[in-house]
N, C-alpha and C positions, 0 to 999 in steps of 0.2 A: 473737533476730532474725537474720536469716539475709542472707547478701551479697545477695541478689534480691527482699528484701520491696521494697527502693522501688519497684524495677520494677514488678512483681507489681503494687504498690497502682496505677498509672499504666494496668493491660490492661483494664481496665471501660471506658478510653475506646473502645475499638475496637468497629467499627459489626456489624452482626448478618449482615454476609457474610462476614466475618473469623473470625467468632465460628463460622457454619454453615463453614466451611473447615475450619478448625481442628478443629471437632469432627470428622469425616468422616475426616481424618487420622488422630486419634489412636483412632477406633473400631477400626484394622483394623492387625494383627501390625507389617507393612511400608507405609509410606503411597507410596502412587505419586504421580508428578510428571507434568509436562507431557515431558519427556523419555523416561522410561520408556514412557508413553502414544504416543508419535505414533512416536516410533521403530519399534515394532512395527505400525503401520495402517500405515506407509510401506512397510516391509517385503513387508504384506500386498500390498498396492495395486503394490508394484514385481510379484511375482512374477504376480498373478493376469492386470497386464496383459500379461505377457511370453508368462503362458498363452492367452491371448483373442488375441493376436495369432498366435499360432503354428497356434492351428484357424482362426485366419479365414486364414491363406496355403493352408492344406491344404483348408478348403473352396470358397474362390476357385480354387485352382491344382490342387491335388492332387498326388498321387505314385502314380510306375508302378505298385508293387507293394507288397506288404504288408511284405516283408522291408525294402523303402526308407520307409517310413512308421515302424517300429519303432528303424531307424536314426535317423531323425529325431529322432523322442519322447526316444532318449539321450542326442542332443547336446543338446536343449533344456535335460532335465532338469539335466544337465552344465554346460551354460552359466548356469544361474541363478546361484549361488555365484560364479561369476565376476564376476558381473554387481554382488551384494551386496558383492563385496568392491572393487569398482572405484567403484561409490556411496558405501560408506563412506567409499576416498578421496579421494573429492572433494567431501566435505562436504554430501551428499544426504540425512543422516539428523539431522544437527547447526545444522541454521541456525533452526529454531523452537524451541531452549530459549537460543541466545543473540541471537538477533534479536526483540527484540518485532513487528515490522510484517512477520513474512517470512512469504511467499507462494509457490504454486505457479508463479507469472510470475517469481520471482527464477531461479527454475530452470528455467524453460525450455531457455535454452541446451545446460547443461549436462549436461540428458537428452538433447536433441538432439545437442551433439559426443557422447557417451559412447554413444549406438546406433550412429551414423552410424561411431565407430571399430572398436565392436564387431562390428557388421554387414560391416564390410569386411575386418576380419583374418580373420574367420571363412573368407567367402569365397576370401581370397588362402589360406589354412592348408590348406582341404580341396582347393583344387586345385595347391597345392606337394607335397601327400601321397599326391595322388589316390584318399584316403580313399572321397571320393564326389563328384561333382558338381550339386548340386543346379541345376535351372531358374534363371536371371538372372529371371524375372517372380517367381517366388515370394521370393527375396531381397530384390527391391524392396517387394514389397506388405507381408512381415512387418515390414522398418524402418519403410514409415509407416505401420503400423497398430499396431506399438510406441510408437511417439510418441506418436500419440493416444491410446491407452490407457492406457501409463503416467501419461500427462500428468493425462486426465481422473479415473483410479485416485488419482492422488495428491491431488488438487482434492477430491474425495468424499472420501476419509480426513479431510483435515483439517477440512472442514468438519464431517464429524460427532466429530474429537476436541473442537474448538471447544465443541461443547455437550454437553461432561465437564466436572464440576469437577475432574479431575485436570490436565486445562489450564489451570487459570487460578495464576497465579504471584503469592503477596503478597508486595509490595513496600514498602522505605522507602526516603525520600527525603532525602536529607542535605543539609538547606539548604531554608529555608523563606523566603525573600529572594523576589524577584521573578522570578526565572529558575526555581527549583524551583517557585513555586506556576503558570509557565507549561507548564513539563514536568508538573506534576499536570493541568491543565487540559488538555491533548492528551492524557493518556490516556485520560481519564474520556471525552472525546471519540471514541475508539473502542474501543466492548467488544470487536471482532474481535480485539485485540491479548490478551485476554484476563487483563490485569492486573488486580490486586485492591491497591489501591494501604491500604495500613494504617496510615502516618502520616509526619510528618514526623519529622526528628531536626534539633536548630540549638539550640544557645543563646541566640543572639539573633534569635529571629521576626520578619518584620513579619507587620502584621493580613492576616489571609487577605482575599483579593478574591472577590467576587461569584461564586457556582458551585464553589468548595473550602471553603465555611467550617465543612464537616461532619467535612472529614479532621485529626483531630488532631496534636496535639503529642504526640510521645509520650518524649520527653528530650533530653539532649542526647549528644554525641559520644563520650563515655566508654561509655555504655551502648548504644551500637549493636551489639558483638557478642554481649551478655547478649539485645535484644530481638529478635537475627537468630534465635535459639536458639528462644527463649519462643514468638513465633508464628509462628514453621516458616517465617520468609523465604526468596524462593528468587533476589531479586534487588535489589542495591542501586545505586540513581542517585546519585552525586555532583552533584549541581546549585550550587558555589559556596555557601562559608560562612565565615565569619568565623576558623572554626578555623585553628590552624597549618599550614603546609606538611609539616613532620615529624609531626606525630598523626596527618594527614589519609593517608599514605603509611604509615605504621605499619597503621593499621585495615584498609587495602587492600592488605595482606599477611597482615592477619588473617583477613581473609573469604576471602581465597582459600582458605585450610586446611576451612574451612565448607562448602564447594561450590558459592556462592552466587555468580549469573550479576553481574559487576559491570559496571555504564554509566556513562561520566566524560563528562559535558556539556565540549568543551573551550572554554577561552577563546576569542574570538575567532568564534563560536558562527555568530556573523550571517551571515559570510559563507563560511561550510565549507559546503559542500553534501555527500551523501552518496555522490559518486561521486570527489573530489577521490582523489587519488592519495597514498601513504605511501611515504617510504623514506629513507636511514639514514645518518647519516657519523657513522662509529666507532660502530653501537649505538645513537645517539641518533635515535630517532623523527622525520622532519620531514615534515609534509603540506604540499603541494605544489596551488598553486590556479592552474587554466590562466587563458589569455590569455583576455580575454572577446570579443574578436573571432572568430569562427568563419571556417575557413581557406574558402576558393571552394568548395574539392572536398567539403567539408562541408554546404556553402549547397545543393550542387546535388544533393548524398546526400536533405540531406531534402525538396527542390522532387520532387525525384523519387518518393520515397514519396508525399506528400502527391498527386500526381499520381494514383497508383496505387491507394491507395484511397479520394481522392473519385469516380474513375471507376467504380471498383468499387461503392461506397456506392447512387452513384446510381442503377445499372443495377439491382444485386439490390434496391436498396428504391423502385424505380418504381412498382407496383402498391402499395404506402403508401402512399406520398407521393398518387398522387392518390383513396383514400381519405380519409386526412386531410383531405384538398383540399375534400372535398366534404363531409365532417362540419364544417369549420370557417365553410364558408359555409353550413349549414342551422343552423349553431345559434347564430347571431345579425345584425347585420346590421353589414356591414361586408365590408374586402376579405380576401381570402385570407392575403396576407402581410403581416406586418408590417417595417416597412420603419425601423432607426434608424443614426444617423450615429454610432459608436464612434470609438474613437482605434487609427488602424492603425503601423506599424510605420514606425520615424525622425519619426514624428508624422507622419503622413500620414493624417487623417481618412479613414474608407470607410463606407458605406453596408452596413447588416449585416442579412441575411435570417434571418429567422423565420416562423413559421405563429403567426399574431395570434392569442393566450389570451387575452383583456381586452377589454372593450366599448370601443366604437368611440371614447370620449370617455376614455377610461381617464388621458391628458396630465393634464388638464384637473382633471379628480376628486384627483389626488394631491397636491395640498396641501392638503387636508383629510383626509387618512390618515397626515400626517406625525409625528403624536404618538402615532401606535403603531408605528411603524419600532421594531424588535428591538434597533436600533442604538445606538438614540436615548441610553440613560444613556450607552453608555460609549464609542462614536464614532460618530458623527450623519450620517460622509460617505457609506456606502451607505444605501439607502434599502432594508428585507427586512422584509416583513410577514408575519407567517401568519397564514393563513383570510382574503386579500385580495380584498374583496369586488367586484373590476374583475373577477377572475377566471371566465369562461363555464365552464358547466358539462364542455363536450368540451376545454375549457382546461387546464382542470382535472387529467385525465388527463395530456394530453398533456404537463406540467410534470412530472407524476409523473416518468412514465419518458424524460425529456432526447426529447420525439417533435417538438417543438416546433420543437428545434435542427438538425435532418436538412436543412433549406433552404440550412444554415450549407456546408453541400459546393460548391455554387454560388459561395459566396464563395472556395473553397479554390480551386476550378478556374481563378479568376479572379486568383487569387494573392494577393488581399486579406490572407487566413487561409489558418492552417495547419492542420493533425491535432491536433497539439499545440503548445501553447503558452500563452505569460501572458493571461490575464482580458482579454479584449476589454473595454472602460470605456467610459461612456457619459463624454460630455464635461465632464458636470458632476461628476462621478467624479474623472477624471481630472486636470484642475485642482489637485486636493491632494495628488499625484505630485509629488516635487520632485527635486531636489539628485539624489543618485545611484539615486533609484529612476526616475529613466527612462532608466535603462540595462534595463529589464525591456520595453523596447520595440525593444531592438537584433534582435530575432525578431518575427516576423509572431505576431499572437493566432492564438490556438489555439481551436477547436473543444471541444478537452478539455483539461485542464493540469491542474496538482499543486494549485490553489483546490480544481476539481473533483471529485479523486478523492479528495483528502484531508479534505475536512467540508463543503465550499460555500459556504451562508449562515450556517454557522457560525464560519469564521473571519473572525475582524475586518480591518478595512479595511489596518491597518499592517502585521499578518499577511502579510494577499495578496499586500503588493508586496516582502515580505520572501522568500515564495516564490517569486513571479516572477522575483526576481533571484538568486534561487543557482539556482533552472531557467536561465537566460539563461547566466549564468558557466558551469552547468557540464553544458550539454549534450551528451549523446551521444546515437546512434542507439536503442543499447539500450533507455537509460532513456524515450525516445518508445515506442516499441512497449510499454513494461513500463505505464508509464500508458495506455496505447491498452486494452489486455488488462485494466488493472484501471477502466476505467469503466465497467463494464459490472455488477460486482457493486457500486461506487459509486450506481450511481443507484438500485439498489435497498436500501441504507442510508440514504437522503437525497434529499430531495424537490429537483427543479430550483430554481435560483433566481437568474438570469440578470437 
């Protein structure tokens, strides 16, 4: 009998994705990962936009002469490697094997500084050298037609590494308590994240809840570096377990020699938001949670935006809007808009615009559809049906793709609501708001918010206010525009559900 038969006897629990992974691996010399993989489509996708941008300046602008066009073509080629090596440093190639949820919007930014300095040293170099002077118009047009290109190059890449299984990374979970089977349950919540999650590890389990009771047990703590080995894990979660402080720090020195991407849920979990700040006395790690009060010059950064693009909203999507307008009045009877009283910001009730999806009686009919609320086993306080039969057929749509909520800009202009922000709540919602979640109101509701882009009517009601308040604590400008940017491919994973 050999050190690994028990294990061994334990790998029949693992489900038939695990199993088609695994095989797929081990069929081919060298098995590729999610890193290997996107590294090089990034790579791609940097260079091809760098090239797309550099003929759209030369067919927009052009160049005097052939001998300055050839010049050209050498700095380009010259600059890419520069360009690869300046991405490298800044972590352009490396945030999708150790970020589960990273995205082309995480990096905006910093394809934007990294052209905007590139683009400009260039400039100042060839005219310190008087190498050559290129046109000011053609300078400008290749930086933002670099941005979008790259941008867009790198959005396309990932989405088609997305759907490779050399992207998807199997994961164990250390700690099968109630905090590990909630970090199982947001994954499995989004395949974009492309984890393949393979089991648990804890010696002392609780009974799995509703929607994990497939992922097994697969040992306990002792044998997590033998089953990191067995089915080719490429990431492990610390999610809280009863094991020792010393074993638990041992293993997590073990796995680092393994190569495997490690994630430590930290204490304290509730209230860390992902933008909170780190840093160090003597060595020692301390995160750092700001004031939850937002300073004036902040208040008035985002009235500002919000400003900006509901103005904007409204003008390009007017020929919509009265579309919808008139689809929503021929297809049943009743008024255009629907018109409810939400809970606005310091508790200040406001009246919330939508284009009415539900027949005219729709109040009235819902306490008799309460016993199919989705909600209902395991918390009763929102009310989310599907296939809700109040729903009109042009309703219908219009819930699909969030077309519903476009009236919501009106509210924004009036200062009601924001761009982003916490879950507007219907009053009878709201009510079961207590003690410190109505600090998730010290910000006007949002139009769109981290509910929205993160699962909808999929997350639970304690959920919601759980995110609304580490959005509220730990706002910044970024992170509004990074959720602005990611609603968009949100509504097309998940049906509206307002």
């Amino acid at each position: 009998m050999t050190l690994h038969e028990p294990i061994l006897a334990r790998v029949p629990l693992i489900d038939d994705r695990t199993r088609e992974i695994l095989d797929r691996r081990r069929s081919v010399a060298t098995p590729r990962r999610r890193g290997w993989l996107v590294r090089r489509l990034l790579l791609l996708a940097d260079v091809f936009g760098l090239a797309v941008a550099f003929l759209a300046a030369e067919w927009f602008v052009g160049s005097g002469t052939q001998g300055e066009t050839v010049r050209e073509t050498v700095l380009v080629v010259l600059a890419i490697p520069t360009w690869v090596i300046a991405a490298k440093v800044n972590k352009l190639y490396d945030g999708d094997e150790e970020r589960a949820d990273h995205s082309t919007v995480d990096e905006f930014v910093a394809v934007f500084n990294l052209i905007t300095l590139g683009t400009w040293l260039f400039f100042v170099a060839l005219h310190v050298t008087g190498f050559w002077q290129p046109p000011l118009a053609k300078l400008v047009l290749f930086w933002a037609a670099a941005i979008f290109c790259i941008v867009l190059s790198r959005a396309l890449a990932r989405g088609y590494c997305r759907r490779q299984i050399e992207y998807v990374q199997n994961a164990i979970i250390v700690g099968a308590g109630n905090v590990g089977q909630l970090v199982a349950r947001k994954m499995l919540q989004h395949k974009e994240y492309g984890i393949n999650i393979v089991g648990f590890v804890d010696a002392s389990p609780r009974e799995p809840k509703l929607g994990i009771e497939h992922i097994p047990l697969l040992g306990e703590l002792d044998d997590l570096t033998t089953l990191v080995e067995l089915l080719d894990v490429e990431r492990v979660v610390f999610a809280f377990s009863n094991d020792s402080h010393i074993d638990m720090l041992r293993l997590i020195r073990e796995l680092k020699d393994q190569n495997v991407q490690i994630d430590i849920v930290p204490r304290l979990f509730e209230v860390i938001g992902p933008n909170v700040g780190v840093h160090t006395v003597e060595g020692m790690a301390l995160i750092g949670l700001p004031a939850l009060d937002l300073s004036r010059s902040s208040k008035l950064l985002k009235r500002a935006v919000d400003l900006v693009f509901a103005s904007a909203g409204l003008i390009v999507f007017s020929p919509l809007l009265l579309l919808i307008a008139l689809a929503v009045r021929r297809s049943s009877p009743g008024p255009v808009f629907f018109k409810q009283v939400r809970m606005g910001e310091r508790d200040r009730p406001f009246k919330m615009f939508k284009f009415r999806t539900m027949v005219r009686d729709a109040e009235e009919m819902k306490s008799n559809l309460l016993p199919f609320n989705k909600h209902r086993t395991n918390d009763g306080r929102m009310f989310k049906m599907a296939n809700d039969p109040r729903i009109t057929r042009v309703g219908r749509v219009l819930r699909r793709y969030s077309l519903d909520e476009l009236p919501q800009l009106v509210n924004v202009l009036r200062g009601e609501m924001s761009m982003v922000g916490p879950r507007p709540l219907v009053l009878d919602e709201d009510r079961f708001v207590r003690a410190w979640g109505r600090e998730r109101l010290s910000l006007k509701p949002g139009v769109t918010g981290p509910w929205q882009v993160l699962g909808a009517s999929e997350i639970p009601f304690e959920e919601m206010v759980k995110l609304d308040y580490l959005y509220v604590t730990g706002w910044s400008l970024i992170n509004d525009l990074k959720l602005v940017f990611r609603t968009i491919p949100a509504i097309f994973r998940t049906r509206s559900a307002y």
